[in-house]
TORRODREN-235975 format. One line per field, with one value per residue (C-alpha): x, y, z; residue in one letter. Coordinates in nm, 4 decimals, decimal comma. Layout:
// TORRODREN-235975
u	(X  ...) .
v	(Y  ...) .
w	(Z  ...) .
code	(a  ...) .
END
This chain:
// TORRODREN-235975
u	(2,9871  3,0653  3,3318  3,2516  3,3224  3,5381  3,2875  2,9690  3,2138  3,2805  2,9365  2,8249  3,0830  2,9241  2,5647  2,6264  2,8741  2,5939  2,3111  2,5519  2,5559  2,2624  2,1546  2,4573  2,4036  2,0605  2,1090  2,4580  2,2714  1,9844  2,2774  2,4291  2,1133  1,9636  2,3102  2,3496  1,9703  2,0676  2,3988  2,1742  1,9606  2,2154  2,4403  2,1309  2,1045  2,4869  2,5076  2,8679  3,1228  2,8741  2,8882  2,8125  2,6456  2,9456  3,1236  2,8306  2,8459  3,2324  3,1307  2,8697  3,0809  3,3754  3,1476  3,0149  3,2945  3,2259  2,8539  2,8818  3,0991  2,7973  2,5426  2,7960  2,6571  2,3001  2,4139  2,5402  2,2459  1,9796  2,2139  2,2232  1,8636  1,8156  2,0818  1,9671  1,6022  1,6292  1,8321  1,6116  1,3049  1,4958  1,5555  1,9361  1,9754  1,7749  1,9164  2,2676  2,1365  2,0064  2,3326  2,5098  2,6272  2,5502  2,4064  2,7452  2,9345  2,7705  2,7365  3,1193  3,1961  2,9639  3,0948  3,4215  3,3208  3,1979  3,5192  3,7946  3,5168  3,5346  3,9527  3,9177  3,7056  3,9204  4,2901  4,1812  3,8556  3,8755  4,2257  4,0661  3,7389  3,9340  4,1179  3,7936  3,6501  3,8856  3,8771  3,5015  3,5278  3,7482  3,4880  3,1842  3,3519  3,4030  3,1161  2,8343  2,9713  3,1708  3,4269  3,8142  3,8571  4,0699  3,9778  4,2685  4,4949  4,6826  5,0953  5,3711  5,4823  5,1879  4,8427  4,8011  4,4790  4,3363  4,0694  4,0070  3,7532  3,7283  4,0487  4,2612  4,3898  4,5854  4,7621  4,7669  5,0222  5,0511  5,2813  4,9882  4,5981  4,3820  4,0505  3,9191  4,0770  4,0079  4,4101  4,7155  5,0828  5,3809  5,2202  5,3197  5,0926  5,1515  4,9316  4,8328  4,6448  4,3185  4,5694  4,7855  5,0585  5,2493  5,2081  5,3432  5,4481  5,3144  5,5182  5,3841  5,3720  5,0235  4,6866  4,2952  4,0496  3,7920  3,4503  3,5801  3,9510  4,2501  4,3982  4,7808  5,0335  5,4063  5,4093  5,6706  5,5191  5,7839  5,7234  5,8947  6,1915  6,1400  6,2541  6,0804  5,8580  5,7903  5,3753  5,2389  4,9001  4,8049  4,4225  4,3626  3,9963  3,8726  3,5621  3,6719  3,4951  3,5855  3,3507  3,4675  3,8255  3,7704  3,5359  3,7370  4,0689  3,9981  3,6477  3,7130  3,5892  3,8829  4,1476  4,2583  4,2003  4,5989  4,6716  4,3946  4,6684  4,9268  4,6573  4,4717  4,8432  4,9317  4,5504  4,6330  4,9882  4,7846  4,5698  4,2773  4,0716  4,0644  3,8052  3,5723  3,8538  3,9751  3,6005  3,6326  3,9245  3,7677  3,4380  3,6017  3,8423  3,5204  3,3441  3,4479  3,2378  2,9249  2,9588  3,0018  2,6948  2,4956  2,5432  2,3961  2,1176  1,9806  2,0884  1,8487  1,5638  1,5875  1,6609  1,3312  1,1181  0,8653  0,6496  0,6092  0,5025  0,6041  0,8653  0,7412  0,7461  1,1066  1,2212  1,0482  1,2097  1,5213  1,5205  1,4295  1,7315  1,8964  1,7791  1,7800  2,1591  2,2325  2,0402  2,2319  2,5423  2,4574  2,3862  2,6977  2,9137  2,7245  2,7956  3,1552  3,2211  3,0603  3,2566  3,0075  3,1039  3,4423  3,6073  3,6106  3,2714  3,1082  3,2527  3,2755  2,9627  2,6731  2,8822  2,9597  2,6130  2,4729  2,6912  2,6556  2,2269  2,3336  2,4519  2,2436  1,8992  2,0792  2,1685  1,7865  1,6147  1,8498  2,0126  1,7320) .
v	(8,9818  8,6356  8,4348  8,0893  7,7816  7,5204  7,2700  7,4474  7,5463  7,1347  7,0063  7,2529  7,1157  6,7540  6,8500  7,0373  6,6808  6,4734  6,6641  6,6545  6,3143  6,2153  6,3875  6,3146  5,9159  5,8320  6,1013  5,9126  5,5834  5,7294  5,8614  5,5461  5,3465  5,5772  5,6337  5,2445  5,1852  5,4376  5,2788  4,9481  5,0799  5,2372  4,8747  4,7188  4,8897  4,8045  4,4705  4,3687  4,4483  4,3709  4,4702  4,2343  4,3782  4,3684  4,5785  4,8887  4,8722  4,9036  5,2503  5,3377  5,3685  5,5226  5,8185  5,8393  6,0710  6,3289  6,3156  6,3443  6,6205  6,8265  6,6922  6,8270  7,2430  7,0787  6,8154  7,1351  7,2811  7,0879  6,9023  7,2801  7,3002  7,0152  7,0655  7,4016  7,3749  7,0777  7,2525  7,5712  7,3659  7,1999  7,5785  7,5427  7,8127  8,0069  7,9646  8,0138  8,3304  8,3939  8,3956  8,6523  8,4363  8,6395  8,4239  8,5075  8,3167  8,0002  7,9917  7,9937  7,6111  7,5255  7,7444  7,6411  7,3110  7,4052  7,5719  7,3051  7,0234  7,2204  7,2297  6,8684  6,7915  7,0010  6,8720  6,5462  6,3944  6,6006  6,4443  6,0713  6,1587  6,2540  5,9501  5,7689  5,9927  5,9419  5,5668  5,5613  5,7256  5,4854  5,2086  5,4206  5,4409  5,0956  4,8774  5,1826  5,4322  5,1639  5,3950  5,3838  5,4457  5,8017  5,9782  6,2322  6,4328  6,7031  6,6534  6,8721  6,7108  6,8141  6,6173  6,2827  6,1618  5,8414  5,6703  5,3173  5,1196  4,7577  4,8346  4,9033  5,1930  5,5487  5,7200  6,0787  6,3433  6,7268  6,9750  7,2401  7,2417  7,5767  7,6586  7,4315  7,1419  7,1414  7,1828  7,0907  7,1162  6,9220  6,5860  6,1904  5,9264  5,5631  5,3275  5,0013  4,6976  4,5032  4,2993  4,6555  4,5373  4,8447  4,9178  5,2822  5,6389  5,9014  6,2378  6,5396  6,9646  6,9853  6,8336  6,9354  6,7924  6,7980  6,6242  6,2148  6,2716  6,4171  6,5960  6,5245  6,8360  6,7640  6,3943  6,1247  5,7647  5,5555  5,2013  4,8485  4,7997  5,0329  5,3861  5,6434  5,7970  6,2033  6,2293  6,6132  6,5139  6,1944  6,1577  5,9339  5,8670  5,9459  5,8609  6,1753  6,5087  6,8250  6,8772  6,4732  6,5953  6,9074  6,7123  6,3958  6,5936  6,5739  6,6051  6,8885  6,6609  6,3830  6,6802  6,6827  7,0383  7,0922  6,9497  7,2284  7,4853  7,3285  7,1099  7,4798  7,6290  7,3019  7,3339  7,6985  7,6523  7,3634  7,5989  7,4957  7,6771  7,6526  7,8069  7,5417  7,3904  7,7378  7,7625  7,3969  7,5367  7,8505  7,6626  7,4029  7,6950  7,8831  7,5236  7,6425  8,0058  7,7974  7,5516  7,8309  8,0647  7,7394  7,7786  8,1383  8,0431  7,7305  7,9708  8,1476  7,9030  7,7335  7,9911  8,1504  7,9758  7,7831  7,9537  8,2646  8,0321  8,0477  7,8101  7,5750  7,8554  7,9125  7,5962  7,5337  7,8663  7,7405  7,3869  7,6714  7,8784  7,5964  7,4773  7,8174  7,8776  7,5049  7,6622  8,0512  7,8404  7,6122  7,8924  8,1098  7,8043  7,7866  8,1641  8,1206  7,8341  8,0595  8,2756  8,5615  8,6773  8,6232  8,3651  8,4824  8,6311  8,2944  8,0747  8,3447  8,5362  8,2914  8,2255  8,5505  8,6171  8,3572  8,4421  8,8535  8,7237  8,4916  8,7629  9,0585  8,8387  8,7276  9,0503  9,1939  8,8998  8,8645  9,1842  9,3977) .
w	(-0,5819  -0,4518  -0,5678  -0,7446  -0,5797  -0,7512  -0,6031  -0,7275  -1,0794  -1,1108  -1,0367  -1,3218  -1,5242  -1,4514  -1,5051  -1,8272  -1,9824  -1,8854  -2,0463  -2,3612  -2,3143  -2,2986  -2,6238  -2,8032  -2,7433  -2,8904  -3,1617  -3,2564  -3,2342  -3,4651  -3,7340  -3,7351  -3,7966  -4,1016  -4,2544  -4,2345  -4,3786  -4,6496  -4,7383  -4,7978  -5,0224  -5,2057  -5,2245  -5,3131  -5,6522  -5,7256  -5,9817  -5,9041  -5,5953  -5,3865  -5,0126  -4,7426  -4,4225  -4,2535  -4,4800  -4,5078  -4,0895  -4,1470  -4,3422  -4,1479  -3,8347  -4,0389  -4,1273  -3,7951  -3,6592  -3,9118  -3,8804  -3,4968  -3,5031  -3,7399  -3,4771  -3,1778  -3,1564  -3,1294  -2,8649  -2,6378  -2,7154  -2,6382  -2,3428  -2,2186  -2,2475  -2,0230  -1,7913  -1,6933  -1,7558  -1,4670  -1,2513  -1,2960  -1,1627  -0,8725  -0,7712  -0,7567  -0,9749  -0,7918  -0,4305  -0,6505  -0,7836  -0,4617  -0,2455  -0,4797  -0,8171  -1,1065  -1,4497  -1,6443  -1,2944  -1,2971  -1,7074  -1,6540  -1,6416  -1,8858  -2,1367  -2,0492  -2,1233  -2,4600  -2,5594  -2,4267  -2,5946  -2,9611  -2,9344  -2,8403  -3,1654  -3,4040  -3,2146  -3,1995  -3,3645  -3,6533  -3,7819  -3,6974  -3,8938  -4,1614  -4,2132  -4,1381  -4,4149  -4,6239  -4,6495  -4,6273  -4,9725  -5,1253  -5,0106  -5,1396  -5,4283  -5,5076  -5,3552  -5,3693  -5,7116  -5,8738  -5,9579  -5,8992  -5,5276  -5,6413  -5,9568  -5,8554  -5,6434  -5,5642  -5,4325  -5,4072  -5,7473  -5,9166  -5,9993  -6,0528  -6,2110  -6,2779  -6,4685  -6,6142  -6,8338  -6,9955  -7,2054  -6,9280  -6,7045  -6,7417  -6,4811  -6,5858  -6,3920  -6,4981  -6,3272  -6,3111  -6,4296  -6,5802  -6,7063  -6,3825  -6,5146  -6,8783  -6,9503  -6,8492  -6,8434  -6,8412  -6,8604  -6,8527  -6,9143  -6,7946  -6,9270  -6,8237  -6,9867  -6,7751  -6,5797  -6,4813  -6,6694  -6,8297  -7,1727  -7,3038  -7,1054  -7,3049  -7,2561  -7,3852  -7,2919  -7,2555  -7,2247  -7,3562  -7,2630  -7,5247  -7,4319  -7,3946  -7,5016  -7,4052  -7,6894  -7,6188  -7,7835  -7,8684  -7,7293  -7,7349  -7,7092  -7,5124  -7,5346  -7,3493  -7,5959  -7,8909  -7,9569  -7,8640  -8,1084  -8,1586  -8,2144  -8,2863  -8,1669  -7,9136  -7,8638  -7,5037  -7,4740  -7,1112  -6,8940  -6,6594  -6,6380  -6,4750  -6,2407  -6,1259  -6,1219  -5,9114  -5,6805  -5,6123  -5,5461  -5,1770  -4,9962  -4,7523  -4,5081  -4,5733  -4,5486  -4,1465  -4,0310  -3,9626  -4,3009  -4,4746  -4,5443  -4,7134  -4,8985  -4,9891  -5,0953  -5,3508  -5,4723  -5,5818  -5,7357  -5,9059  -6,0885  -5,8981  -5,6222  -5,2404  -5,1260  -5,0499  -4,8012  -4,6867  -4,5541  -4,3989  -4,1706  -4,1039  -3,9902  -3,8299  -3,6512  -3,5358  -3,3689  -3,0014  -3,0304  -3,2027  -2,8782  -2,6627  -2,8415  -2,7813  -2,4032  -2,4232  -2,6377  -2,3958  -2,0816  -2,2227  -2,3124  -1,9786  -1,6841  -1,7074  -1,3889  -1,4434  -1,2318  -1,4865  -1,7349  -2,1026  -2,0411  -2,3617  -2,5651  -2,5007  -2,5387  -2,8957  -2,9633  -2,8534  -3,0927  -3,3891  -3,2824  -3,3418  -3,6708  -3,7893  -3,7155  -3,8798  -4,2318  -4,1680  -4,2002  -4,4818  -4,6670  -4,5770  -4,6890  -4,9743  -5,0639  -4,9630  -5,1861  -5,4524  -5,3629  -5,3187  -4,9953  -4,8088  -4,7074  -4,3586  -4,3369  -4,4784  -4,2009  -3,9129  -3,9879  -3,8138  -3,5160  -3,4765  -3,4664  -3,2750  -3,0221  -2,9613  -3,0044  -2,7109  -2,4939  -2,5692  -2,5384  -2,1908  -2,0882  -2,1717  -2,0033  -1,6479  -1,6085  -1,7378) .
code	(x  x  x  x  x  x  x  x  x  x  x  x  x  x  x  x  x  x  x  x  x  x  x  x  x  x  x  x  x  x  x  x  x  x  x  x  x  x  x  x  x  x  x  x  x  x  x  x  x  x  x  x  x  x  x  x  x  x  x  x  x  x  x  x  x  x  x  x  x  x  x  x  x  x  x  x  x  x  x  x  x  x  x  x  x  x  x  x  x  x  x  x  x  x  x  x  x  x  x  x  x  x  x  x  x  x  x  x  x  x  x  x  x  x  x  x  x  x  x  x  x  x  x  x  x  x  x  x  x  x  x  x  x  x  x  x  x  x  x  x  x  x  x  x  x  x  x  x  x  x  x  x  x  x  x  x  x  x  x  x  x  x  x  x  x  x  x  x  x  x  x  x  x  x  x  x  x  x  x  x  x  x  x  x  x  x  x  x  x  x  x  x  x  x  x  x  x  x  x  x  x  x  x  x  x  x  x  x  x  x  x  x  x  x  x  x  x  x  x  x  x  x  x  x  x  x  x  x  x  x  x  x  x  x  x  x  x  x  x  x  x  x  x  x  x  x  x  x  x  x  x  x  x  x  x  x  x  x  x  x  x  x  x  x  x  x  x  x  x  x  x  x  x  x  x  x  x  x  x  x  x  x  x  x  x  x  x  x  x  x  x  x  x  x  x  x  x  x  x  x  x  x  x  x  x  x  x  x  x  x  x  x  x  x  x  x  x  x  x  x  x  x  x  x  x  x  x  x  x  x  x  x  x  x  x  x  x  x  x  x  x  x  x  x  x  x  x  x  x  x  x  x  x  x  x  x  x  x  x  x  x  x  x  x  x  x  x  x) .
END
């Protein structure tokens, strides 16, 4: 079998980055301007806190990186497509085959491509987008929800909630949380009039939360320059829910992926469940083999000659691999979070797959 050139291995290399690129650019371009269109219409139904257009490009392009990094596995896809459909009809393939490479030789580079790009993206982009994420959210969450800019979240002290309304604000923190939120333990209150000036600390050993109140148990109400005062019962009203506090903890997607673990471990000692940011690693862990499966699957669609015809029919098969392994996925993380099939098997599972599909549908149509 002949050896493959580093010159022949590079130029690969090239052909393959630029096909990426020049998917990934106008699809970026087209994210940016319907995110940006839809952040509009959403500010435009917002009375108060209103959001100039600078600001809503300011989100749009802070959201970007995490978008982008969804819209990566179809960039190497349909940048594969192109690369090798074009070199395919220019016959380099061919006279490459033809003088002893093999199809797994020259699919080498780009796949190596594939893998050191998906490391890059979780190393690297991932802990930026997740920032970017992060303070997106707070921004949404003023100019767009109207909301505090953090309902809650989760330290190695414990949880720390907040919530405000005309009469003022509350910052609630509890050792540990159970029944998904709906009680906790070991809790201080520190309350705070319109203008955030402090009013009382409420200490108490444990918290209800019963419709719009927080039934308080076993409280002491400490106030600026008075004794503290024992009070069996302390109602606090509350515009919180559960589902609010379980979903405004942390986005998965605002959690950098080497920060995921420690984050999942202070979730559970919390009383809460990781499992939708357990998945987030996983998937994020498993980007490389869906770049890499993405190779095989346009290697696939696009080294098939023109000459035998059938070459359209491929490709459109190719875009619905695509789509279809974007759904598989939606719906294993779906599952996972549900928690109706494993952890590992939820974010693993369709790359897995797409990837042994890759090979044996490559092996059947080169190698016979």
């Amino acid at each position: 079998m002949l050896r493959l050139a580093p010159v022949f291995a590079l130029y690969m290399m090239r052909r393959y980055l630029a096909g990426i690129a020049l998917v990934f650019a106008p699809v970026l371009a087209l994210i940016f301007m319907v995110d940006l269109l839809e952040l509009t219409r959403r500010a435009s139904r917002v009375t108060g806190n209103e959001a100039d257009f600078f600001t809503l490009v300011q989100m749009s392009l802070m959201k970007l990186p995490g978008l982008a990094t969804m819209a990566l596995p179809f960039a190497c896809l349909f940048g594969g497509m192109w690369a090798f459909g074009r070199m395919t009809r220019s016959n380099e393939l061919v006279i490459a085959r033809a003088a002893g490479l093999s199809v797994w030789q020259f699919l080498a580079p780009p796949m190596l491509v594939a893998l050191l790009l998906g490391i890059f993206t979780i190393g690297i982009v991932n802990p930026w987008s997740s920032a970017m994420n992060y303070h997106y959210r707070q921004l949404e969450a003023f100019y767009i929800k109207g909301t505090s800019s953090s309902l809650s979240t989760v330290t190695e002290s414990g949880i720390w909630l907040r919530q405000s309304d005309a009469q003022g604000s509350a910052v609630i923190h509890a050792l540990a949380a159970s029944d998904g939120g709906l009680r906790l333990s070991a809790v201080v209150v520190f309350m705070f009039d319109p203008e955030e000036k402090f009013l009382r600390r409420i200490e108490a050993f444990s918290a209800k939360y019963d419709g719009d109140i927080w039934t308080l148990s076993d409280a002491w109400l400490i106030e600026p320059d008075r004794q503290a005062q024992a009070v069996p019962v302390y109602r606090l009203a509350t515009n919180l829910h559960p589902e609010d506090i379980q979903q405004s903890l942390a986005n998965p997607d605002s959690v950098s992926f080497w920060s995921i673990p420690d984050f999942a471990k202070r979730l559970e000692a919390a009383g809460f469940s990781s499992t939708r940011y357990l998945i987030q690693w996983h998937s994020l862990a498993s980007l490389p083999l869906v770049l890499c499966s993405m190779v095989l699957v346009a290697a696939v669609v696009s080294l098939r000659h023109s000459r035998r015809g059938g070459v359209a029919t491929l490709i459109a098969l190719g875009g619905v691999a695509g789509f279809v392994l974007f759904v598989v996925s939606d719906i294993a993380r779906a599952l996972g979070i549900a928690e109706s099939v494993p952890v590992i098997l939820a974010a693993w599972g369709p790359a897995v797959a797409a990837t042994l599909v890759g090979v044996a549908l490559l092996f059947h149509l080169e190698d016979g």
